[in-house]
matplotlib code that plots the C-alpha trace (Angstrom):
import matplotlib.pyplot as plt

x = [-73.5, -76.4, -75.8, -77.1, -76.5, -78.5, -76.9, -75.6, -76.5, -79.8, -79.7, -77.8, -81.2, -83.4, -81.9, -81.5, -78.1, -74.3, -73.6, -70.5, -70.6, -68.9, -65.6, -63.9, -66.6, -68.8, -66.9, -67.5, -69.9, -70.9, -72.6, -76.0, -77.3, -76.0, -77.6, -80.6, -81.4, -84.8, -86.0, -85.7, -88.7, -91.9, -92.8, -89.5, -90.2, -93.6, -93.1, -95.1, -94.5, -93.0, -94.9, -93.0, -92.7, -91.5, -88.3, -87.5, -87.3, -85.8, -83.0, -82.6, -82.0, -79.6, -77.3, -77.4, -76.9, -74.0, -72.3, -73.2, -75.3, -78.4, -81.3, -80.6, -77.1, -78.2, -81.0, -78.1, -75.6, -79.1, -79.7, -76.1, -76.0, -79.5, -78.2, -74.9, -74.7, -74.9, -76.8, -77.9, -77.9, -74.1, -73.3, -74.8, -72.7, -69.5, -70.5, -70.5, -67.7, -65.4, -66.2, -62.6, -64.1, -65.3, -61.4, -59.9, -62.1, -61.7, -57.5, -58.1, -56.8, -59.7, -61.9, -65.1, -66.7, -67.6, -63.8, -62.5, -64.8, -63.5, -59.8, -60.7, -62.2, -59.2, -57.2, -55.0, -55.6, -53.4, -54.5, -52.1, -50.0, -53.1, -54.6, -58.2, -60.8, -64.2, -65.3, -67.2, -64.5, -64.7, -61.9, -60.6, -58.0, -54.5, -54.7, -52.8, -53.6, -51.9, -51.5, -49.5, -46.3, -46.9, -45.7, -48.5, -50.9, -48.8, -49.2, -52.7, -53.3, -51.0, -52.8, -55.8, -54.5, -53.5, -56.6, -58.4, -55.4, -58.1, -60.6, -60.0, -58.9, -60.3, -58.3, -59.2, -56.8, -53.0, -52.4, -48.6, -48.8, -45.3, -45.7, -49.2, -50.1, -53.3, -53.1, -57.0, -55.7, -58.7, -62.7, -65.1, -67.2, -70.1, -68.3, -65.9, -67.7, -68.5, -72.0, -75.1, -77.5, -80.1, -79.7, -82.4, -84.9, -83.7, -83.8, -87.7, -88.4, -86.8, -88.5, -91.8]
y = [-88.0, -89.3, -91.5, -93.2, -90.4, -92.3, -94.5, -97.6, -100.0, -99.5, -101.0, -104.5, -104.6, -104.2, -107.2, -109.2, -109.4, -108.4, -106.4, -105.2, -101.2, -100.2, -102.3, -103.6, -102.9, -105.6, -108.0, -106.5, -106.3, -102.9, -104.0, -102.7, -106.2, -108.2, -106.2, -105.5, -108.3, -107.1, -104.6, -100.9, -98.7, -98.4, -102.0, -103.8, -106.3, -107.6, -111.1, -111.2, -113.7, -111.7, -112.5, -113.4, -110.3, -109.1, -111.9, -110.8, -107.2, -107.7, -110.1, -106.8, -104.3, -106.1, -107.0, -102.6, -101.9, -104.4, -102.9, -99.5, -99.3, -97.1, -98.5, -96.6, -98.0, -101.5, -101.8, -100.8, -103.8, -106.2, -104.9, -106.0, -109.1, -110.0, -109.4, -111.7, -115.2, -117.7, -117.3, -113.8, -114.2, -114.9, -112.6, -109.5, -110.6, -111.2, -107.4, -106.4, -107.7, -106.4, -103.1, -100.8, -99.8, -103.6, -104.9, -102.0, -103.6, -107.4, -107.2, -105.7, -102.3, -101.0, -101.4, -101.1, -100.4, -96.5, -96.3, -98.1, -95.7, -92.6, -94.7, -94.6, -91.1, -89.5, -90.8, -93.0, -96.1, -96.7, -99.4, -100.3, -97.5, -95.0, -93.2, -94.2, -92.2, -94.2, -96.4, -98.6, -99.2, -102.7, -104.2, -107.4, -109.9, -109.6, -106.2, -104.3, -102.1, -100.7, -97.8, -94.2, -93.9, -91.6, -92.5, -91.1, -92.8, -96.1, -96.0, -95.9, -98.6, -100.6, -99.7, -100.9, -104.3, -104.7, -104.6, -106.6, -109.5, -112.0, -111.5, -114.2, -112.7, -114.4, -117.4, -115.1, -111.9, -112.1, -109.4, -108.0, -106.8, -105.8, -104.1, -103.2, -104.7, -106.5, -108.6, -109.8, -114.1, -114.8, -113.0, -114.3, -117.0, -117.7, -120.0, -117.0, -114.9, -115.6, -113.3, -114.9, -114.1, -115.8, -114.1, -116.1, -114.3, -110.8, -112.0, -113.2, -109.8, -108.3, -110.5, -109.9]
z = [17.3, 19.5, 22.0, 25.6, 28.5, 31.1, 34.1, 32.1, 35.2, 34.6, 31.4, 32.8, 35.2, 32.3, 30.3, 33.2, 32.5, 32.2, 29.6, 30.9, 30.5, 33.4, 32.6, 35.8, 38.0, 36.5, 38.5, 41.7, 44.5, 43.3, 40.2, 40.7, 39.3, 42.1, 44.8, 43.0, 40.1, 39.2, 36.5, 37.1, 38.0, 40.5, 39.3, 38.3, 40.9, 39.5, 37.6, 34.2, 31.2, 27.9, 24.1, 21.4, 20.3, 23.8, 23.9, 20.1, 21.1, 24.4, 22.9, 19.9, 22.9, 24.9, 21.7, 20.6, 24.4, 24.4, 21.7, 22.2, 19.0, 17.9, 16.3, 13.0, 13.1, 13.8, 10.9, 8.5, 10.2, 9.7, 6.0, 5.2, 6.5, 5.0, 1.8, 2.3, 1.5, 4.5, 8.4, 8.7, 12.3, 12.3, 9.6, 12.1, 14.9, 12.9, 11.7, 15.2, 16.5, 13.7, 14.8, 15.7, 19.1, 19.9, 18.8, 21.3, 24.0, 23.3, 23.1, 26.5, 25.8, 27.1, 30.2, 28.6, 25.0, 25.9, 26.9, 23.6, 21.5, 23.5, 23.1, 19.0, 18.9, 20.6, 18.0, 19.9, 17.6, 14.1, 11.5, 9.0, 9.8, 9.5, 11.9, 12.3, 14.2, 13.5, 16.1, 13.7, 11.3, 10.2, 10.5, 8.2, 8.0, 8.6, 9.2, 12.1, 15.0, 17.7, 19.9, 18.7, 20.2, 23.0, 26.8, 28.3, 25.9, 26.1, 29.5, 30.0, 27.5, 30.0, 32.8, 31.9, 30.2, 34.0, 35.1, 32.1, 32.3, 33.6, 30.9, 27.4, 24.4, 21.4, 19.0, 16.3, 17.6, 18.1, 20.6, 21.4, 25.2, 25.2, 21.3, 22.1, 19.0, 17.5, 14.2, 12.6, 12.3, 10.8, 10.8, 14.2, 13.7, 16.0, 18.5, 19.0, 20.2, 23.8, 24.3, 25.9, 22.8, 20.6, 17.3, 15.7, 17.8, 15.8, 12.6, 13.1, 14.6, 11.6, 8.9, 10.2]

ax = plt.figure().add_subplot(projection="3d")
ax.plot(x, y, z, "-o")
ax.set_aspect("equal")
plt.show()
């Protein structure tokens, strides 16, 4: 499967913002966006005014980098919530944020996105008393997830809810600590899901 090899702080400098892909050490003094907040490259430093087109595609770059998506990948989410009833915008979010890998990483069982996927890959993840390997399974309501019953496993998962027990865990998951146990309440809505991004600016880039 194709996917980004390059340093992922390079792509938080090229958004101009946090996109959290190196899990705890975001929230450090070694994020490579607080020392250097300008764009990568010989002329990153150079100030210039983006087109329209520039902030659509910019805004489409940083939501696939955020969740770790391909542009292949992210048409198909776009086609499918084109096609559903209500605001296209929120329909690709709510798409996004249903994803297995991006559950993993919002209950705080995981540092990062990269680490839930490699969490979901490794088959360490059960839904519904299934194993499930697929990072983009789409989760839905009142379904169940939680991590196999191996101590060694277990105890990873707890090591890193440790050091992710300051970030929020959204109204719309009920997450066990002690069980290590996720329940889907209810699907996102927009006010849930706490990302800085304009989706309107990717559903006019797409409709052109």
């Amino acid at each position: 499967m194709a996917r980004y090899l390059g340093p992922r702080c390079r792509l938080c400098r090229r958004e101009g913002t946090k996109l959290f892909l190196k899990g705890t050490r975001c929230n450090t003094q070694k994020c490579a966006l607080a020392s250097r907040a300008y764009f990568p490259g010989q002329h990153g430093q150079l100030k210039g005014k983006l087109s329209d087109y520039g902030l659509q595609l910019r805004e489409k770059q940083k939501v696939k980098r955020m969740y770790g998506v391909l542009e292949r990948q992210f048409r198909r989410y776009f086609a499918i919530a084109a096609k559903q009833k209500g605001v296209t915008g929120e329909i690709l979010l709510q798409q996004l944020e249903r994803r297995l890998d991006n559950i993993v990483f919002r209950a705080g069982f995981a540092t990062s996105r990269a680490q839930a996927r490699q969490i979901v890959r490794h088959g360490m993840i059960i839904v519904d008393g299934q194993r499930v390997t697929i990072p983009s399974y789409s989760v839905k309501k009142d379904q169940n997830i939680q991590i196999i019953n191996k101590d060694r496993i277990q105890k990873f998962i707890r090591i890193n809810l440790e050091s992710c027990k300051d970030r929020s865990i959204p109204e719309w998951l009920e997450v066990d600590k002690e069980k290590l146990k996720v329940r889907i309440v209810r699907l996102p809505e927009r006010a849930d899901i706490p990302v800085p991004i304009k989706e309107q600016l990717i559903v006019e880039l797409f409709s052109k």
